[in-house]
Steps between C-alpha positions, in 0.01 A plus 500: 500500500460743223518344166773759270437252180254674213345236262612668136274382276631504138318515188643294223298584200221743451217348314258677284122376534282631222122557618271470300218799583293464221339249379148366275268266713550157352208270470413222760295201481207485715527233757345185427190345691587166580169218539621358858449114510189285596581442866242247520692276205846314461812740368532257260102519365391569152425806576770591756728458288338667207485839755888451568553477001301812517658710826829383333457641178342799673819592678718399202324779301511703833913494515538535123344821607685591773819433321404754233437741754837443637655527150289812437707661813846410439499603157348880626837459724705412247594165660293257250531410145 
């Protein structure tokens, strides 16, 4: 059984993309080194948990960074503020 049906497939609205082609390398942050912790002692040591204060601030500073990067892009694109 042939099928005599043709899908039509309609466009509603044409869309206009703007690309952006050029654009000025923003700055990144260089990717923290995190201290692992002391297998060999409790999570909740002294200085377990002093390891965790200092990775935490580490990546705190780390995605302040990345976030600026981020920024840095969309306003090249004309999407940010």
């Amino acid at each position: 059984m042939a099928c005599t049906h043709k899908r039509v497939n309609k466009i509603d609205e044409v869309r206009r993309v703007e690309v952006v082609t050029k654009y000025e390398k923003c700055p990144a942050p260089e990717e923290p080194e995190l201290k692992p912790l002391l297998e060999e002692l409790h999570i909740g040591s002294k200085e377990n948990i002093n390891r965790i204060m200092e990775n935490t601030v580490e990546n705190k500073a780390y995605i302040k960074g990345l976030k600026s990067t981020i920024e840095c892009y969309e306003f090249q694109a004309g999407i940010g503020e």
